[in-house]
C-alpha positions as CSV (number, residue, x, y, z in Angstrom):
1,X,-76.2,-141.9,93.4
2,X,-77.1,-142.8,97.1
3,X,-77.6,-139.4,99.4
4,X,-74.4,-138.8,101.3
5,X,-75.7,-139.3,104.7
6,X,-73.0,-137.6,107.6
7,X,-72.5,-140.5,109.8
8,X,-72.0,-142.9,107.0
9,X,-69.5,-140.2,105.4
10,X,-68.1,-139.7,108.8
11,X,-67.4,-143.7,108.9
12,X,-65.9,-144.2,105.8
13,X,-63.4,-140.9,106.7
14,X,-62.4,-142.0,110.1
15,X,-62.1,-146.0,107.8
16,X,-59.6,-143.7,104.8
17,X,-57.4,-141.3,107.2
18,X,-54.0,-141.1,106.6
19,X,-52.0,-144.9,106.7
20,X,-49.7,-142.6,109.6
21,X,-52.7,-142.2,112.4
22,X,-54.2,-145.6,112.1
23,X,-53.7,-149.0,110.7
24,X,-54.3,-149.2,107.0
25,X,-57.6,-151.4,105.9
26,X,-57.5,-154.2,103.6
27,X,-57.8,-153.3,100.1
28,X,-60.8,-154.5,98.2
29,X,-60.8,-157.2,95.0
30,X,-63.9,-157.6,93.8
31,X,-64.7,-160.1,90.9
32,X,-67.5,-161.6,88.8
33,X,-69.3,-162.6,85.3
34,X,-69.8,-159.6,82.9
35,X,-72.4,-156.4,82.9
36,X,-73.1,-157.9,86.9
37,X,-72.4,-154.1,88.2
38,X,-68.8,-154.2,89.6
39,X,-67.5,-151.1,87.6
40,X,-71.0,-149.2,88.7
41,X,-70.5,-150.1,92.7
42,X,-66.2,-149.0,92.1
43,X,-67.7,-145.9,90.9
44,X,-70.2,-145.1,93.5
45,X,-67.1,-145.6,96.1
46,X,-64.9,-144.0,94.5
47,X,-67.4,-140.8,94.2
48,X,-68.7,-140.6,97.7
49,X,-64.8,-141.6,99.2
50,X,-64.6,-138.0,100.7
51,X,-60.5,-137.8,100.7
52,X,-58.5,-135.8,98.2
53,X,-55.8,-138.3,97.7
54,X,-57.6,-141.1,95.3
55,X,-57.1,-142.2,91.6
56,X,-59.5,-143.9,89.6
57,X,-58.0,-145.0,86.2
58,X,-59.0,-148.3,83.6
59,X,-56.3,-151.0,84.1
60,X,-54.8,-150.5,80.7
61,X,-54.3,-147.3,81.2
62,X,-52.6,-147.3,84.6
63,X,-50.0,-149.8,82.9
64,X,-49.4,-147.6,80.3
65,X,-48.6,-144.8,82.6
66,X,-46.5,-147.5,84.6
67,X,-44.6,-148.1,81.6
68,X,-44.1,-144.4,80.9
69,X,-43.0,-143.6,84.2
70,X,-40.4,-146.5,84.6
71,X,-39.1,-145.7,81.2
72,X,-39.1,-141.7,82.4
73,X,-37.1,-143.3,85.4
74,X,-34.5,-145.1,83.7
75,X,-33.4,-142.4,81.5
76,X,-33.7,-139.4,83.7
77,X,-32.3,-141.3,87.1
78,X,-30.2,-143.1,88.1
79,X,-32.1,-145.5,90.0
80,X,-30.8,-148.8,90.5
81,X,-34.6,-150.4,90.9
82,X,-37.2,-147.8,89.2
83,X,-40.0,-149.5,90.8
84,X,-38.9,-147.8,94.3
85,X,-39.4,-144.2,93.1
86,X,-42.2,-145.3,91.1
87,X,-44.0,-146.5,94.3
88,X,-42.9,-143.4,95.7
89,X,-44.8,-141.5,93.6
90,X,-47.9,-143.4,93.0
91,X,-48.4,-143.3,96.9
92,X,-48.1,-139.7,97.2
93,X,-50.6,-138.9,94.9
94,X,-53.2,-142.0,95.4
95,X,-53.8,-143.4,98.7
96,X,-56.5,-145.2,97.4
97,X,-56.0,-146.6,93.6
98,X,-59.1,-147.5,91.9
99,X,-58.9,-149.7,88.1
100,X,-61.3,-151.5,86.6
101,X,-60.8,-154.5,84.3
102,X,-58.0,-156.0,86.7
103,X,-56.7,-158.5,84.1
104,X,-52.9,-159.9,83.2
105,X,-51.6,-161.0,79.6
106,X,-48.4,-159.7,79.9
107,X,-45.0,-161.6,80.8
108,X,-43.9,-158.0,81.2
109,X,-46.6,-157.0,82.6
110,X,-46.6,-159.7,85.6
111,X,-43.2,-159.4,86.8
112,X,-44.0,-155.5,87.0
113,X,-46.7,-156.2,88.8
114,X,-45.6,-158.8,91.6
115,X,-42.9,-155.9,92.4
116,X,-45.4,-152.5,92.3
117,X,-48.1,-154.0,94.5
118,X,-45.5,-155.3,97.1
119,X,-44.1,-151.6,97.6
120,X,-47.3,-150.0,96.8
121,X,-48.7,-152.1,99.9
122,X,-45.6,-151.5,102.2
123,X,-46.0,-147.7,101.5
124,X,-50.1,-148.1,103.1
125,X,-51.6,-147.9,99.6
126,X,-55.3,-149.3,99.1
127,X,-56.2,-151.4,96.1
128,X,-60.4,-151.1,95.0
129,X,-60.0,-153.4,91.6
130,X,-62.9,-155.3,89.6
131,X,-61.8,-158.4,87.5
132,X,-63.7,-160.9,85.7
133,X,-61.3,-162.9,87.4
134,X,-60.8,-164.4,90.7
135,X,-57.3,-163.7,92.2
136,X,-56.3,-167.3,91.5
137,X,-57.2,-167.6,88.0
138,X,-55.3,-164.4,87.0
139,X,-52.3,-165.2,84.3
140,X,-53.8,-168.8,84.5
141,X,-51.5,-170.9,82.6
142,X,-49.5,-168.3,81.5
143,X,-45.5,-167.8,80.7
144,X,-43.5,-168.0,83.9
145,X,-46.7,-168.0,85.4
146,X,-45.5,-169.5,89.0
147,X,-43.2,-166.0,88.9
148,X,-46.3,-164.1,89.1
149,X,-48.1,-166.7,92.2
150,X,-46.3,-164.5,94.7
151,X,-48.3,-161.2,93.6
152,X,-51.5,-163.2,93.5
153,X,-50.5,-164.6,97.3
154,X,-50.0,-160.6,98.2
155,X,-53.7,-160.0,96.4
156,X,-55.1,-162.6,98.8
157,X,-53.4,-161.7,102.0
158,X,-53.6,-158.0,101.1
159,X,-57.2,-157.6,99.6
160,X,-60.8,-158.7,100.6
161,X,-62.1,-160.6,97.5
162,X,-65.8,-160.7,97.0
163,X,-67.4,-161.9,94.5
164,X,-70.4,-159.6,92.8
165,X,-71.8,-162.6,90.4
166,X,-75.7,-162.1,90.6
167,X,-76.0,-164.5,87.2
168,X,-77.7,-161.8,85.0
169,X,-75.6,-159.1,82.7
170,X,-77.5,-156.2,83.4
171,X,-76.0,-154.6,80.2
172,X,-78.6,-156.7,78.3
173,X,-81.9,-156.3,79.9
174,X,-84.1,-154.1,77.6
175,X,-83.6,-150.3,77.5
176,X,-84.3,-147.7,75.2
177,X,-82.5,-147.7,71.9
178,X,-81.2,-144.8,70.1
179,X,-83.9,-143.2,67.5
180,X,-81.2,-144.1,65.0
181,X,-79.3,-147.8,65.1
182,X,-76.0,-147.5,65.7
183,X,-74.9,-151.1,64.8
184,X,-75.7,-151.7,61.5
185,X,-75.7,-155.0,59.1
186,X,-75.1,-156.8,57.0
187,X,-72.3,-154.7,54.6
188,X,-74.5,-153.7,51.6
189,X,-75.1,-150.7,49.8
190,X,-78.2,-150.0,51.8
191,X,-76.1,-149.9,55.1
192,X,-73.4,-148.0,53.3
193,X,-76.1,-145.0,52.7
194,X,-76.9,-145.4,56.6
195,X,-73.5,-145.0,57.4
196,X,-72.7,-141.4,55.7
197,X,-76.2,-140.3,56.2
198,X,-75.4,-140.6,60.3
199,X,-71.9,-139.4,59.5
200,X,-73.4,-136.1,57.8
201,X,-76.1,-135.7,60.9
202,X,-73.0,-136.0,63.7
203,X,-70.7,-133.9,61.6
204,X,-73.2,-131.3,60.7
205,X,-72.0,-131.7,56.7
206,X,-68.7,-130.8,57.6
207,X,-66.0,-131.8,55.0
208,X,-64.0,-134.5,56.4
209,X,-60.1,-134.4,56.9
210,X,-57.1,-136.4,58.0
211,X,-55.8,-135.7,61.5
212,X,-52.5,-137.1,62.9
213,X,-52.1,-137.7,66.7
214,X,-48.9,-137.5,68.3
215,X,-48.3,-138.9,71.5
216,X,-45.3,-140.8,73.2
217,X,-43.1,-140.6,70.8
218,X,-45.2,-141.5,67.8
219,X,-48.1,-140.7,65.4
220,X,-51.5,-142.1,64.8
221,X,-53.0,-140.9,61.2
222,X,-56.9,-141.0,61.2
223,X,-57.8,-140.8,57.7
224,X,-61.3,-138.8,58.1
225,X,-62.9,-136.9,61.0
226,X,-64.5,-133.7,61.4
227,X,-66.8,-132.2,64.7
228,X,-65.3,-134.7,67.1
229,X,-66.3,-137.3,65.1
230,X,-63.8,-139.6,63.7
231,X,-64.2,-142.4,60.6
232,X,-62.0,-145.2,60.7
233,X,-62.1,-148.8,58.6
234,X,-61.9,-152.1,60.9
235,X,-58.7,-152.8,59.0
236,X,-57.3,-149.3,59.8
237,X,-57.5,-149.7,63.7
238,X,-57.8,-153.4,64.2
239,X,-55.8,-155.5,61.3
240,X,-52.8,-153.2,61.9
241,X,-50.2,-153.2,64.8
242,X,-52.0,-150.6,67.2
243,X,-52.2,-150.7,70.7
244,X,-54.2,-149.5,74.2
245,X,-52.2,-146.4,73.6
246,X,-53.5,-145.5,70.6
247,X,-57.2,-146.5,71.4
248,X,-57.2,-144.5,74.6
249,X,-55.2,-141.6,72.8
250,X,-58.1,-141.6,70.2
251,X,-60.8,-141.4,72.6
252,X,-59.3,-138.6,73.9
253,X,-59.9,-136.6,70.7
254,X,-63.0,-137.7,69.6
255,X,-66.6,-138.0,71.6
256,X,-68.0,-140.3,68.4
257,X,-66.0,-143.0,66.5
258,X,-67.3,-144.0,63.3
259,X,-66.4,-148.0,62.8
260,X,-67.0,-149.6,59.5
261,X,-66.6,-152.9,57.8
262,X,-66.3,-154.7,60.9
263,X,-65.9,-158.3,59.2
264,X,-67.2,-161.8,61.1
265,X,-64.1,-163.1,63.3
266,X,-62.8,-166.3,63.6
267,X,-59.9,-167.6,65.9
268,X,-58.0,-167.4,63.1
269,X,-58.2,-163.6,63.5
270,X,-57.4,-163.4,66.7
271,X,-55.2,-161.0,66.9
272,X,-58.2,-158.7,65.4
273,X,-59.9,-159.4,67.9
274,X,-58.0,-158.1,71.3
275,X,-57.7,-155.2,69.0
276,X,-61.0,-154.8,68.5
277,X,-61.5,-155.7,72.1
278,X,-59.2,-153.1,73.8
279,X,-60.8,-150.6,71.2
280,X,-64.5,-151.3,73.1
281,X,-63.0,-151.1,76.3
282,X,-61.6,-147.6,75.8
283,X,-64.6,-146.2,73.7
284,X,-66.7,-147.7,77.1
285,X,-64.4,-146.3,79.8
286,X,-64.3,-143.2,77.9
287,X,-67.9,-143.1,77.3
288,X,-68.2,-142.6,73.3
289,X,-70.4,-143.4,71.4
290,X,-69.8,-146.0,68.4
291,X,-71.3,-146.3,65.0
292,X,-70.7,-149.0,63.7
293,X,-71.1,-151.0,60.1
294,X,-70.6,-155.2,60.1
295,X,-70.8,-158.3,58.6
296,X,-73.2,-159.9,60.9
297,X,-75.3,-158.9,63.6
298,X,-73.4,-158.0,67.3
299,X,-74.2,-161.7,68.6
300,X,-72.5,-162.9,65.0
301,X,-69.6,-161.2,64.8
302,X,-67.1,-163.4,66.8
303,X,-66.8,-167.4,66.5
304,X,-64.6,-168.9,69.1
305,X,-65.1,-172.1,68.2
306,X,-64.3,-172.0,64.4
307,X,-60.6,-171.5,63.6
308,X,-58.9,-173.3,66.7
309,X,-57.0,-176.7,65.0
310,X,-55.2,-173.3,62.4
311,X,-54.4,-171.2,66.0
312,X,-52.8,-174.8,67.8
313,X,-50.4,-175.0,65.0
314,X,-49.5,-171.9,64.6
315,X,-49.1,-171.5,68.6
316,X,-46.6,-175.1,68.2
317,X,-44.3,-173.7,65.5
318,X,-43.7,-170.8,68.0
319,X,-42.9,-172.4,70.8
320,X,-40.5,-174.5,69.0
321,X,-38.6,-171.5,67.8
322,X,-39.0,-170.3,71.5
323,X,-38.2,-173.7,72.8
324,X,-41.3,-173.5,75.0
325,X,-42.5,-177.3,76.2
326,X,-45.6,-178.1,73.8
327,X,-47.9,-178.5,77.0
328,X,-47.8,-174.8,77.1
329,X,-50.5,-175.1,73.9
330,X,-53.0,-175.9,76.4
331,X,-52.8,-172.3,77.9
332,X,-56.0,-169.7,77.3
333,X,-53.1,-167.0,76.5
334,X,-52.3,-169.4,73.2
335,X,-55.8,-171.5,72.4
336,X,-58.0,-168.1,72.3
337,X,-59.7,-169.1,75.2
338,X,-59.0,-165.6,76.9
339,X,-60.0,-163.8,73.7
340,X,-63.1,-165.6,73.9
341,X,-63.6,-164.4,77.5
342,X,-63.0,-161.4,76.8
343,X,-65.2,-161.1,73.5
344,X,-67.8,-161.9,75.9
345,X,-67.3,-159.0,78.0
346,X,-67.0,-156.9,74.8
347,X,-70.6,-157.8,73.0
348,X,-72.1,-156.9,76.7
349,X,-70.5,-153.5,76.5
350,X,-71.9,-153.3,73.0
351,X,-75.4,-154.2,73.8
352,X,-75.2,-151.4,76.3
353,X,-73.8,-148.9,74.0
354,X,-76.8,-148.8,71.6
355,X,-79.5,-147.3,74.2
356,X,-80.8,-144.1,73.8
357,X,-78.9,-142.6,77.3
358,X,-75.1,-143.8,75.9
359,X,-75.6,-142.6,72.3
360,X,-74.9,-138.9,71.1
361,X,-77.2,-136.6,71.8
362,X,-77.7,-135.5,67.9
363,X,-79.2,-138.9,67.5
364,X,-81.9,-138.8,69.8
């Protein structure tokens, strides 16, 4: 981290007083290809921003507590618009709001959005967000998409975008691997005995048990964990009907997830695969360290290219139920071409998560 030198300190607080004394600065949108150091330069501003009244959260998280809040709202209010107290609140505790991975999938999610950020805005809020996007290309082709072009007009008008895009993923250049791999293949017995052998060294030989998470309402069963250290199947976390929620509620619990039988991934598994996704993002954000057991090799594991004509079908017989015009097929939401941007994004946070300085200490 850079020295905090006084006169720059004493620029940036005289630049983040309070919206009430001086005209509020432009927010900051700052985009680019993955592993290029966006989420590293957020996090050095975000640390030396020398005001009490700051937030840094992941993007899926902050929608969750969105939701939460507005659903809180509703049913304990009687608000007409829960957005206005919800602005309310958000700008009392944060004049500055920090997320990474700015990125929108949502129909839900988008009108939300194109209403929070115009109140969050009117109430002197400042936006610092990194995107693998550019403002423009956010929701692209999505839904109701020309609802959401007003939010991406405020984004513009509202936010200096830069682009941080130096052409090389950092994540991947060489560094020190763990004493132990972490990402192990192909599924075989031999990789099988890896697998317990690090599950024994992390758990110190404890026995391993069930544990049930409750949160919001509902309950998330992980079938073996012991130590902080939790063992889960690909099929139990990513084949089944789970959520950011329960990713970033199991990263709260456990410093070391244990991730086997991670199969090789087609477009026909799509749905897998944002799982599996989100499940990196959290484990990332939250700094954990993954073991991991798979078909192929990290570069292997996910084929965009294979599976599409089966995914173009299936995404035709929908919108005919939804009587959505066919043109809509072309979309990224619906062709996989956003699952294959993100993927990319994923094996770069992979790559990163094997060296020797992200991996649990008891494996050095």
């Amino acid at each position: 981290m850079a020295p905090k030198q006084p006169g720059l300190v004493n620029s940036i607080s005289r630049l983040f007083v309070a919206p009430s004394n001086r005209a509020v600065p432009k927010s900051l949108y700052v985009y680019g290809n993955v592993g290029t150091g966006k989420t590293m330069v957020m996090d050095l501003f975000y640390d030396t921003l020398p005001i009490d009244r700051k937030r840094r959260v992941h993007f899926h998280a902050f929608m969750l507590d969105v939701h939460a809040r507005i659903h809180r709202i509703k049913t304990t209010t009687a608000a007409s618009d829960p957005i206005l107290p919800l602005a309310d609140d958000i700008a009392k505790e944060s004049y500055v709001l920090c997320f990474d991975e700015f990125q929108v999938t949502d129909i839900a999610d988008a009108m939300i959005l194109r209403h929070l950020f115009t109140e969050l805005f009117d109430r002197g809020v400042v936006l610092v967000t990194t995107s693998n996007r550019h403002p423009s290309e956010l929701y692209k082709n999505g839904i109701q998409r020309q609802s959401f072009v007003p939010c991406i007009d405020l984004l513009m008008k509202k936010c200096h975008v830069l682009s941080l895009d130096s052409g090389t993923d950092y994540r991947k250049i060489d560094r020190e691997r763990s004493q132990h791999p972490v990402f192990l293949h192909p599924l075989n017995a031999a990789t099988r005995q890896s697998i317990n052998q690090l599950t024994d060294k992390l758990t110190h030989h404890q026995p391993l048990t069930p544990k049930t998470l409750r949160f919001l309402g509902r309950e998330l069963i992980i079938p073996e964990q012991a130590n902080g250290v939790a063992r889960v199947t690909f099929k139990d976390v990513c084949a089944n009907a789970l959520s950011a929620a329960d990713y970033l509620e199991m990263v709260k619990h456990f410093h070391t997830i244990i991730l086997t039988n991670i199969p090789r991934m087609t477009m026909k598994h799509r749905a897998e695969a944002r799982r599996f996704i989100t499940l990196i993002d959290a484990m990332y954000e939250a700094k954990v360290t993954l073991i991991a057991s798979a078909e192929n090799s990290i570069m292997d594991i996910f084929n965009a290219d294979e599976g599409q004509d089966a995914i173009a079908d299936q995404m035709r017989l929908m919108m005919d139920e939804l009587q959505v015009d066919v043109s809509e097929v072309s979309s990224p939401l619906f062709t996989g071409q956003e699952e294959a941007f993100a993927f990319q994004r994923a094996l770069s946070r992979l790559i990163q998560m094997q060296s020797k300085d992200w991996v649990n200490k008891d494996l050095q």
